[in-house]
N, C-alpha and C positions, 0 to 999 in steps of 0.2 A: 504494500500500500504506500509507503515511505516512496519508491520508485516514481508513481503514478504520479506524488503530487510534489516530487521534482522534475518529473517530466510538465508534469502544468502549467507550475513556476517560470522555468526556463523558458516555455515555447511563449508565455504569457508576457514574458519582459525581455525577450527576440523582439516578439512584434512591436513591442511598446517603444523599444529602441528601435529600431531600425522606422517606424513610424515618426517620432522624433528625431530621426537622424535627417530622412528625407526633408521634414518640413523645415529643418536648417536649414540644411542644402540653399533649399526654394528659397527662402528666407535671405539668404545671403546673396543671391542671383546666381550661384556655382548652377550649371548644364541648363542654363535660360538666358537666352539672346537679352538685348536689350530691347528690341523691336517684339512687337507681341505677335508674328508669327511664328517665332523661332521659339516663344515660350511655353506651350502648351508640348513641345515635342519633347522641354527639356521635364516637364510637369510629369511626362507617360513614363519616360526614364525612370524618374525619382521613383515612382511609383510602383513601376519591375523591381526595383530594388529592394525598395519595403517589402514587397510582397514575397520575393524569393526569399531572401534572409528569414523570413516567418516558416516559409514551406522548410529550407534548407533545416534550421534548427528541430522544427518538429520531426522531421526524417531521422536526423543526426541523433535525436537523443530515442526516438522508439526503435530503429533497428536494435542494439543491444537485448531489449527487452521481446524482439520478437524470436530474433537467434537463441535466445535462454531457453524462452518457451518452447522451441521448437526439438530442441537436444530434449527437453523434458518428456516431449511426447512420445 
């Protein structure tokens, strides 16, 4: 159970960072034009980024927990 809600934890403040990281990002003008065509491209960016970091970490931390499982069965 201890696993489960470090695995929680972890994917829960991935996202939270990496959502916070992006809206820096944006925030500081870093991968957004100064012209507002070029900012919505850099907008989708930030946003692959938040979003993988989120997928990445929850992958990273349940494989272990499905390889254990799996030797169990």
């Amino acid at each position: 159970m201890t696993h489960l809600l470090s695995i929680l934890a972890a994917t829960l403040a991935a996202g939270i960072g990496s959502v916070w990281l992006a809206a820096g990002l944006m925030r500081m003008g870093w991968l957004s034009g100064l012209d507002g065509a070029s900012r919505g491209r850099g907008e989708q960016h930030l946003l692959s980024l938040a979003a993988g970091a989120l997928l990445a970490t929850a992958f990273l931390h349940l494989m272990p927990e499905a390889l254990e499982s799996a030797v169990g069965a």
